[in-house]
N, C-alpha and C positions, 0 to 999 in steps of 0.2 A: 504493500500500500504506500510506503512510504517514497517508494523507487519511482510511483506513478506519479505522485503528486511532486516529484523533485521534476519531474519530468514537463508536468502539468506548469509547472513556475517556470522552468525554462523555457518553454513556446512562447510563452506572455511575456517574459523580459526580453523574447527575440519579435517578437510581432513589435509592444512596445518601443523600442528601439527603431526597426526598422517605420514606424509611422511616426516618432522623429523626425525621421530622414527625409520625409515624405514632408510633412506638414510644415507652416510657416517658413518654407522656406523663401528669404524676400527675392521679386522679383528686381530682375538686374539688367539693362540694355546689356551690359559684356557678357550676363549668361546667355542671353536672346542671339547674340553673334556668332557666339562660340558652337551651341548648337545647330545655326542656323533655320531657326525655325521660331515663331513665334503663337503662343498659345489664347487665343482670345474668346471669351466665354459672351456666349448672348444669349438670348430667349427666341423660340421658335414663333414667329409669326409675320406678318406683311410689312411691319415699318422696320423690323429687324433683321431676318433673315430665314428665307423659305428656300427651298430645294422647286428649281421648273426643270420640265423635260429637258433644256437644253442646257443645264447648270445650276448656280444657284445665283439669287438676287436680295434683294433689301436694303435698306441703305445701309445700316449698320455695317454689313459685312462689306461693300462696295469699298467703304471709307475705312475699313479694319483692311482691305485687299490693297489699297494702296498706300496705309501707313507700311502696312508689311514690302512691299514693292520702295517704297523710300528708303528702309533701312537693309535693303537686299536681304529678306531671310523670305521661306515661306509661311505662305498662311494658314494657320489649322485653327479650323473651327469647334468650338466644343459646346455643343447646341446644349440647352437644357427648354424644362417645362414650368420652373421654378424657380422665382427669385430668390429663394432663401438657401436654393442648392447651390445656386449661383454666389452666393457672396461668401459658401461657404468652400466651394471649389477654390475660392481667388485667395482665404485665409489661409487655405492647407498648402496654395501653392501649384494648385492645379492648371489655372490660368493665369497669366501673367498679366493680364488686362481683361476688364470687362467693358464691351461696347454694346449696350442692350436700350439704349434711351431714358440711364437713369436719371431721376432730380437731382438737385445738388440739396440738401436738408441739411438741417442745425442737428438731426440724429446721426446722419449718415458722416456730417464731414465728421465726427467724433471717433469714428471706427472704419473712415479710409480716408483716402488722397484722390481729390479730383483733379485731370488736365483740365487744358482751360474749356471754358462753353462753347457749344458748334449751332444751338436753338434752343429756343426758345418757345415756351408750352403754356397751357393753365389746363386745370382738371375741370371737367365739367360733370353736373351729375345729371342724368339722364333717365328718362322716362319715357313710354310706350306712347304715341301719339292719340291724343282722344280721349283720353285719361286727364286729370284733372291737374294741372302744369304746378307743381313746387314751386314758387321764385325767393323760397331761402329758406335756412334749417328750419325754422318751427314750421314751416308745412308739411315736413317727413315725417306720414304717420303710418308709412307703410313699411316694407320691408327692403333693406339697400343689404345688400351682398357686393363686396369689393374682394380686390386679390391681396392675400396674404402677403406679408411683406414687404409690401409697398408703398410709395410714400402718400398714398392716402389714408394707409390708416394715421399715420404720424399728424395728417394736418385734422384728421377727423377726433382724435385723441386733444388735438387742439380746441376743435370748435367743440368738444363736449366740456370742456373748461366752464362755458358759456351757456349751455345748452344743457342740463342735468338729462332728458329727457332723451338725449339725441342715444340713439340704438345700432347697432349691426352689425354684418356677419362676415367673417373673412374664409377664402377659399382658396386652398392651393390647387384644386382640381379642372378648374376653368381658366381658360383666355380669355381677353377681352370678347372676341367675335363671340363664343359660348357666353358669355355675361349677357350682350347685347341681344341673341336669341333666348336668352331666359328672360329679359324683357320684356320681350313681343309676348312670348305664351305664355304670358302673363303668373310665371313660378315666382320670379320676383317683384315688386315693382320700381326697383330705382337701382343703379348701377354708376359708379364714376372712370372716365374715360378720360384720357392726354386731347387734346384738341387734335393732336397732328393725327392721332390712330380713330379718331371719330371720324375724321376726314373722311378719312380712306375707307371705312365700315360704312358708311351713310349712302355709298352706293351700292349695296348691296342691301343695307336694311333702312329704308328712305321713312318708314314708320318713327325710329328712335328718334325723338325730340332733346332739346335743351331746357332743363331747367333753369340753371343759377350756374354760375362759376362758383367753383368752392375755395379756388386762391385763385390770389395775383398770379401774374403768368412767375413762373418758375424756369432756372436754368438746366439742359441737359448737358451732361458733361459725362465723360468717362472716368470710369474707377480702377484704380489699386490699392493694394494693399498698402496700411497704415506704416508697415517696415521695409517700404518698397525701397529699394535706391534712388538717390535724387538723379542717377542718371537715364534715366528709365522716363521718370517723368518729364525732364525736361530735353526728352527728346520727342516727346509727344506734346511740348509745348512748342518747339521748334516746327515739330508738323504742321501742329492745327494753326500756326503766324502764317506756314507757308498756304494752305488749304483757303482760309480766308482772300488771303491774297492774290492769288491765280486765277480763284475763279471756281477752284473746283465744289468747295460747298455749293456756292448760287448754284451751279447744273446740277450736283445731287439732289437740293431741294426741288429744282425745275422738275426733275425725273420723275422723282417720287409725289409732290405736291401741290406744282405749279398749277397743274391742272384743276385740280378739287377744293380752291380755296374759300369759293364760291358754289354754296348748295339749290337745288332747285327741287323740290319735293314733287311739283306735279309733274314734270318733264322724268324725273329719277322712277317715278311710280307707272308713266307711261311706257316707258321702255322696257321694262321689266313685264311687265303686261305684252307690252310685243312679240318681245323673245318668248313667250309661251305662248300665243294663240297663230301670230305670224311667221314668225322665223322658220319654222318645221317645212312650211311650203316651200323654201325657198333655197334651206341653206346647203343641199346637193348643189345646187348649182355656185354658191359660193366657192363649198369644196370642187370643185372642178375647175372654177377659170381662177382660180388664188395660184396654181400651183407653188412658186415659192415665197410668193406672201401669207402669212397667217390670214384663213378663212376669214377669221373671226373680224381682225380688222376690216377686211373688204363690207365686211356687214355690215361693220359699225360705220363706214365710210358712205355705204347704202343707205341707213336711216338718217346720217344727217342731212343727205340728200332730199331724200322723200318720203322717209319714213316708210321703208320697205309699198309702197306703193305703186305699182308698175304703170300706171296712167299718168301718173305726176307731172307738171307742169309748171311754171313760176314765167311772170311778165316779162323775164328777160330773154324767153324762149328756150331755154333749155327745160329735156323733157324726161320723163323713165324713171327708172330703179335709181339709175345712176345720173342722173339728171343732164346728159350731154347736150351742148350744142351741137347744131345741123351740121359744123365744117369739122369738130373734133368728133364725128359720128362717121362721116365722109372720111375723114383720114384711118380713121379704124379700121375700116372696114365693113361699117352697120349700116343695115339696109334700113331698119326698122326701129325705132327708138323705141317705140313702144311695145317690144317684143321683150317679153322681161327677162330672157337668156340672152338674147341679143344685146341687151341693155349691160348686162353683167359683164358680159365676155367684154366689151367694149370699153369698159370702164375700168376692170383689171388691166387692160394691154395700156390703157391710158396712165395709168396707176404707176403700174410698172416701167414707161417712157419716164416719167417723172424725176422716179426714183434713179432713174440711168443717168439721169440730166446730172445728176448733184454729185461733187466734184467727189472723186471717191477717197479723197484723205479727213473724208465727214465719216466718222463711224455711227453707228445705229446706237442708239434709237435716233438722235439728233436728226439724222440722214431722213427717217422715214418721215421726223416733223415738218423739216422742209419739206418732201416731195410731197403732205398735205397743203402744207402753204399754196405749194405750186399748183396745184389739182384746182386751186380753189380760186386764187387771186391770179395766175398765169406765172411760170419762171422768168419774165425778162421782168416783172415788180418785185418777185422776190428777190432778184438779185443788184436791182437797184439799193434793198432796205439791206443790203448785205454792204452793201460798198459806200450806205451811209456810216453804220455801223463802225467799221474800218475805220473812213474818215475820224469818226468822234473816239478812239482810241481802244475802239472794242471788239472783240475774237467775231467775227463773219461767219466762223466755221462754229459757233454755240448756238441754238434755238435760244436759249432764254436770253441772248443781249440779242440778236437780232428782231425776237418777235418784241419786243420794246422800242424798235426802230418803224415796224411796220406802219403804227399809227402814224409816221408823222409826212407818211407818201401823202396824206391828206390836207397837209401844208403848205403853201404856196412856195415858202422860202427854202422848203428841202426839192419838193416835186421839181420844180424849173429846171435844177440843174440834175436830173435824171433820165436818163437814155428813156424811158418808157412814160415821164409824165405822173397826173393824178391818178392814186387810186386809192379805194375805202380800206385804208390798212389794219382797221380795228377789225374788219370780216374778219380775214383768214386768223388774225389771233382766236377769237373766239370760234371760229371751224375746226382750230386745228384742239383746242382746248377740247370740246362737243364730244370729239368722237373720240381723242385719248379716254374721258371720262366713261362714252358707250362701252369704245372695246373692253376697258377694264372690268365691267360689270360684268358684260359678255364671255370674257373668262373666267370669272370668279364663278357664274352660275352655271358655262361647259364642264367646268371641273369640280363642281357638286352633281351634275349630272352621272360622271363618267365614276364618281365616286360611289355613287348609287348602285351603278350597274357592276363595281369588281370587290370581289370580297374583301374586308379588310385584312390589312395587315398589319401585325406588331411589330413596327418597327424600335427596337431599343437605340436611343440616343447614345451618340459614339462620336469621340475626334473625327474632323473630317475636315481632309489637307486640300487645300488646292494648289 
């Protein structure tokens, strides 16, 4: 007995030890080099970082892919479902940075080190539309369920200072999107959301209303650990000086946000409506004349047109699905505008001309926002707003400094000296904005769709390098 329990001591003073080893260990830019690789912990969802067919995307990880791409090491991602696994990965030493769009708090700076802010947010709390609107704590007489860990409970821990009465529930088992559908089906009735992740959810769920801000807007900023090395941090203060600077935040936010700044409930709730009683008629022939454009956009390109309507017409004589005029109908090759295959095919080859047009050291999506531009306002205006752009000391080859040039073709004192003259440049902003916002919905519900249709699967969370 005594042999087993000497033995029993020994594994636990060797596990012991060995999670030592393991744990607080501080993060260090010279460990980061030495191994060349760097370990960045985030949360799995839309403003974060999600896994597409063709890669992965998020901002988070975009802007985690090119701090790693500045300091030459690779990128490994280490997804979690849980902020409190999350902070407790980055203690033990697990990641050496976490980029997940956390606040900066009076609890948090206490037990880590933020780089410096990249945006800026407020919590909003949120309710089921039709339902009877909160507009501040003593009207929550119902039930608000928030995520474990997060810096709502800390500011909610606040306003109960205030509030004796104020109540509610924390969950590690839910995302935002799952909060937002318990919502709607009315399991809960109030939930609090980052503006920037409401954004982006309110296309898909156009029902979720705003109550009240529950704070002032709040700083996002990245986290390490409290015994991190100062060279570590201030090399990610080095970045995020450079990141402001360049240019490269404003197109991240453009990517992710530019589009959805601005909500429209009856337009969001029509489309969504579309795509389940119309879209079914139609979208073989999308998948047919897309070939290596995404269907989905051509679709969503089709309703801003005419709203999936194959008779469609507007005063300025363009006609169909795709709304061509009679000379870019004639160059296509369409007999019949009003043939709604005819119309489609016609409008893809046009689509796709566009996209040919733009100069190919414009990478995508960028690439694809122009040749929306182009589809819409014609390429010899878009490339005037590009060579204004220039002139005023700004990158031609960005959608978000050129579509801020486009309005001012409507100027007398920019127009005059422009190869092509006046045109309404606030259109194409707003065209090309329309159907970013369609196609994204149009994704999001293909791929609840296609999720319905395959069995699930448990995917267990893992480092994942790129």
């Amino acid at each position: 007995m005594s042999k087993t329990l000497r033995l029993f001591f020994f594994i636990l003073v060797l596990i012991s030890l060995f999670s030592c080893g393991q744990k607080d260990e501080p993060a260090s830019l010279s460990r980061v080099l030495e191994r060349g690789v760097i370990h960045v912990g985030t949360l799995y969802g839309p403003t974060n970082y999600y896994v597409k067919a063709d890669g992965y995307a998020g901002f988070e990880y975009e802007l985690a892919k090119k701090y790693a791409d500045s300091i030459n090491v690779e990128l490994r991602i280490v997804p979690s479902y849980s902020l409190d696994e999350l902070f407790v990965k980055l203690n033990r030493g697990e990641v050496d940075v976490l980029a997940a769009g956390l606040s900066v708090t009076d609890k948090r700076l206490k037990r880590f080190r933020f780089a410096p802010s990249y945006e800026t947010v407020s919590q909003k709390l949120v309710y089921k539309q039709g339902k009877k609107r909160p507009r501040k704590v003593a009207d929550l007489t119902g039930s608000l369920l928030v995520t474990a860990g997060s810096s709502y409970v800390e500011n909610l821990e606040e306003l109960k200072l205030r509030n004796q009465h104020l109540t509610w529930q924390e969950t590690a088992d839910f995302d935002n999107e799952e909060l937002l559908g318990k919502v709607l089906s009315e399991e809960i009735d109030y939930t609090i959301i980052d503006s920037n992740s409401l954004a982006v959810n309110r296309r898909y769920f156009p029902e979720i209303s705003i109550g009240f801000t529950i704070k002032k807007p709040e700083q996002l900023a990245w986290v390490v650990s409290k015994n991190a090395k100062d060279d570590i941090l201030a090399s990610l203060v080095e970045f995020f000086g450079q990141v402001h600077h360049d240019g490269t935040l404003l197109a991240l936010d453009e990517k992710y946000y530019g589009h959805i700044e601005s909500f429209d409930y009856v337009d969001t709730r029509t489309f969504i409506k579309a795509v389940e009683k119309k879209l079914p008629k139609y979208q073989h022939l999308f998948e047919k004349y897309a070939q290596d454009i995404d269907w989905r956009l051509l679709a969503a390109i089709s309703y801003q047109e005419s709203h999936w309507r194959p008779h469609a017409r507007s005063h300025t004589g363009v006609r169909g699905m795709m709304m061509l005029t009679l000379a870019t109908a004639k160059q296509m090759g369409i007999k019949s505008r009003l043939d709604t295959e005819e119309s489609i095919r016609g409008g893809a080859k046009y689509f796709k001309r566009m996209i040919d047009k733009i100069p190919d050291r414009i990478p995508r999506p960028d690439r694809i926002w122009f040749a929306l531009a182009s589809y819409n306002v014609g390429f010899g205006h878009l490339n005037d707003a590009r060579i204004i752009t220039q002139r005023q000391g700004g990158d031609p080859d960005r959608w978000v400094e050129v579509k801020s040039r486009l309005p001012l073709l409507q100027q007398k004192k920019y127009y005059k000296n422009t190869k092509y003259g006046y045109a309404r440049g606030e259109e194409p902003v707003r065209y090309v904005e329309n159907i970013r916002r369609y196609y994204d919905t149009l994704t999001w519900l293909d791929n609840k769709a296609k999720e319905l249709e395959i069995p699930e699967q448990v995917i267990v969370p893992e480092q994942i390098s790129e």
